[in-house]
N, C-alpha and C positions, 0 to 999 in steps of 0.2 A: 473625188479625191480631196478636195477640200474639207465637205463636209467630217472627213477624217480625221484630219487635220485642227478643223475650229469647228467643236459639237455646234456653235449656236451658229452655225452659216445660215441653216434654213431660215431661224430667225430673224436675221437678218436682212436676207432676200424676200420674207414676206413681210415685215413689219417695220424695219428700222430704216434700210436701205430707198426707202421711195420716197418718204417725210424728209428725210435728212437730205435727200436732193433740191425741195425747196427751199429747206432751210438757205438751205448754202447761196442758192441763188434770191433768196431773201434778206440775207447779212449784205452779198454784196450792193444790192441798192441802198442795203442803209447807209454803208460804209464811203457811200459818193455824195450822199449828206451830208454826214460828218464833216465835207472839206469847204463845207460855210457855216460850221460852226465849232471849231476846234475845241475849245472851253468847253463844247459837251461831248467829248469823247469816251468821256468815262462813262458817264449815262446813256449816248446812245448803246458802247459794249454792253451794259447790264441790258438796253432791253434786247438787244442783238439775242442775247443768249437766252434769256425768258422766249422769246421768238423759238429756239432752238429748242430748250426745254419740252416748251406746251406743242410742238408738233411733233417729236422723239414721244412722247409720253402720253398725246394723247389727251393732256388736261381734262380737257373741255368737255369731253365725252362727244365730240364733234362726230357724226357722219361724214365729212368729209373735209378737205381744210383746203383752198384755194390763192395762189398770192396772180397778183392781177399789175400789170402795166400799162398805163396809157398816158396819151394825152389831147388837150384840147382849146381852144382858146388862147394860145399862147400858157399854156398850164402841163405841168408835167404831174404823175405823181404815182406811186406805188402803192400799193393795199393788200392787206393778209386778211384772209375773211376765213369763220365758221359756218358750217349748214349743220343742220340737225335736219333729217328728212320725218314726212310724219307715216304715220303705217296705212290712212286711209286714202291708198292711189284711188284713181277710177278710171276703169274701162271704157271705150268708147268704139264698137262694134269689134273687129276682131285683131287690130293691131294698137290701135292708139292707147295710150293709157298717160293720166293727169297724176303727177304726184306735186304734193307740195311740202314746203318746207319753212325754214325758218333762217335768216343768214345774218350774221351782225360781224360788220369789219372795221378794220380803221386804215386809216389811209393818211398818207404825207404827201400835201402840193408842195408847189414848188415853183416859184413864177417863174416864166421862161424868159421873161423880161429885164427882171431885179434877181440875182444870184445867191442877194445875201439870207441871211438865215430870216430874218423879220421878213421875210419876203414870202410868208409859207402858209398853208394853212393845215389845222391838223382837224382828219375829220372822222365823224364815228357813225357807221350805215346801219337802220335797223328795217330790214324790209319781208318782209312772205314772199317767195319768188315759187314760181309753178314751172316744171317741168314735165314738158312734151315730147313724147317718145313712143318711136313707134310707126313705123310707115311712113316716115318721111323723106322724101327725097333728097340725098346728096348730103344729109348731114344726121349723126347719131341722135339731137335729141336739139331743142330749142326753150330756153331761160326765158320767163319774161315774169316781171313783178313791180310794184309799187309800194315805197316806203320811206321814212324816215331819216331825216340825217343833222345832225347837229354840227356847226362850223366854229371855229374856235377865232375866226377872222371875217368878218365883217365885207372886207374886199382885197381884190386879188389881180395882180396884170390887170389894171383899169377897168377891172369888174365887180360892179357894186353889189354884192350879196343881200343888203337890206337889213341880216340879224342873222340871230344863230340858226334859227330853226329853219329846215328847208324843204321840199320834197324830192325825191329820185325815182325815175323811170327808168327801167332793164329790160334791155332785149339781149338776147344773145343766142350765136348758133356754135354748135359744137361737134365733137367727133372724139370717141371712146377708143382707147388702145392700150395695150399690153397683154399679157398673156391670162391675164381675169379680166381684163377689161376697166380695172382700177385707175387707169388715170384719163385725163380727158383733157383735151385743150382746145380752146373755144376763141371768137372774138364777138366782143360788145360794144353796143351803141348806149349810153347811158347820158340821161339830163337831168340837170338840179334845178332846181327854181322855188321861189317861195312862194307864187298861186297868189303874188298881189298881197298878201299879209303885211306887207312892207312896204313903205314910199319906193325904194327902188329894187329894182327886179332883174339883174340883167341877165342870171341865170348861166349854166358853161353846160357844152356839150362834151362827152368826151367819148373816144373811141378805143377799146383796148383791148390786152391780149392776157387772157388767161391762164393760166395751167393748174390743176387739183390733181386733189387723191384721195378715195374713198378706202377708208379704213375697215 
């Protein structure tokens, strides 16, 4: 009856409707930011809505687009990530198969300590992550990758970073639903550290909760 009603219902039950649910629940973590840092309110709404934009449209020509919550170490913080999957999976006897891919996100800490805006770090992930699936018990599929990350703060809740440049370990276990199977939500185990490149190292672990959707 709908679809009668508004011609592009389908469209929006396949395409519009499942991105614009993160969004939505991506504005709102921004939007608890914002309230240590008033004076950027203007510029958090513009990126709020480029956030909106580039998952409604697709920008990025992403395979899938994930926003992720955790925390750790006395560290809060949210992340919007892209994947691009690659086409060469591999099989491994009659269920398992290795795909990998490509994921770059960014992400806003938050000390759980100090409230105020200076109190933050803004960060950008660049990693290859491999996805396992396939005969595995109890869970649709398992994340794990090694990669890059640049820090825009140095130290954080009395944790000394050492420099910008860092590295990232990703585990994660997941579980696939909906009616294609399009969305997934997962929890990860994830460590930065800088591998001693640095006089100091104290590195943060963090634990977190995911949600995506494959386009």
């Amino acid at each position: 009856m709908l679809s009668k009603v508004w011609p592009f219902h389908s469209l929006w039950k396949k395409w519009l409707k499942p991105p614009l649910a993160l969004t939505v629940i991506g504005l709102s973590t921004l939007s608890t930011q914002a309230v240590y840092a008033e004076d950027a309110t203007i510029w958090r709404t513009a990126m709020g809505a480029s956030i909106v934009a580039t998952a409604l449209t697709n920008a990025l020509g992403a395979d899938s687009m994930l926003l992720e919550l955790g925390t750790g170490n006395d560290i809060y913080f949210a992340r919007y990530s892209a994947r691009w999957y690659a086409d060469n999976s591999r099989s491994f006897g009659s269920k398992l198969t290795i795909t990998p891919s490509l994921q770059v996100g960014y992400s806003k800490w938050q000390s759980g300590l100090d409230k105020s805006s200076s109190a933050t770090n803004n960060v950008v992930d660049l990693l290859p992550v491999f996805r396992w699936e396939g005969g595995i018990p109890f869970v649709s599929f398992i994340d794990t990758g090694v990669g890059l990350s640049l820090f825009s703060n140095n130290e954080l809740a009395g944790r000394k970073f050492g420099g910008p440049l860092q590295f990232n370990n990703y585990l994660g276990l997941g579980w696939r639903f909906g009616e294609q199977h399009n969305w997934e939500a997962s929890v990860h185990f994830q460590h930065y550290s800088n591998n001693n490149i640095y006089d100091d190292n104290n590195g943060v672990n963090f634990t977190h909760l995911s949600i995506g959707y494959t386009y």
